[in-house]
C-alpha angles and dihedrals in degrees: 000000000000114000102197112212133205133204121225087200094067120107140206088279099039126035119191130196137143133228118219113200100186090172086063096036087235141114127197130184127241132205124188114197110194098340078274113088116035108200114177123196116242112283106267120200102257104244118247101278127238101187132321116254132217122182143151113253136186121218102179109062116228128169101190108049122109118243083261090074092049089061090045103043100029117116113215115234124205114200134182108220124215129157094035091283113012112116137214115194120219112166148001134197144137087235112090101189086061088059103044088045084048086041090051093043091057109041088067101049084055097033101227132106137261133253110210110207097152100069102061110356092203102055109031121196136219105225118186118245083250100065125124110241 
């Protein structure tokens, strides 16, 4: 099974995204120049996952906004964690039922939980791999 990422980060000139091949145990990079030119990173061996982690990110700084702005304007990020707090992102989108559908998919092919983050930042929730997203 292959799980294809995107990154919310990427611009007009690079697109980034990542391929999962769970089947293979492995994960490689892609970048998109143009939409002309794909180039993909070598395959690496996926590290042995802790959880998998959903939470809401920023990734234009602003000091003044409200929290409100925070909740309209946030990505949601999906990582795989491995070593107690190193990350491997997966996916990003505005669209939280992708990513709990993506979170839950996952957790079962690694057999581990998911800790919910986007949902309410401040009070962050374990969900079992078997949840309906």
């Amino acid at each position: 099974m292959e799980i294809k990422g995107k990154y919310a980060a990427s611009n007009i000139i690079v697109r980034q995204g990542i391929l999962l091949d769970l089947a293979k145990r492995c994960f490689k990079r892609s970048y998109k120049i143009l939409s002309l030119f794909t180039f993909w990173d070598k395959c690496e061996r996926i590290p042995k996952v802790e959880y998998v982690l959903m939470f809401k990110t920023l990734y234009a700084k602003c000091e003044p906004c409200e929290i409100e702005d925070f909740q309209d304007n946030a990505m949601v990020q999906l990582s795989l964690v491995y070593n107690r707090n190193r990350r491997l992102i997966v996916h990003e989108s505005k669209n939280i039922t992708e990513i709990k559908q993506l979170a839950t998919t996952l957790a079962n092919q690694f057999g581990t939980k998911i800790r919910d983050s986007a949902t309410d930042r401040r009070n962050p929730k374990w969900l079992n791999s078997n949840l309906d997203a």
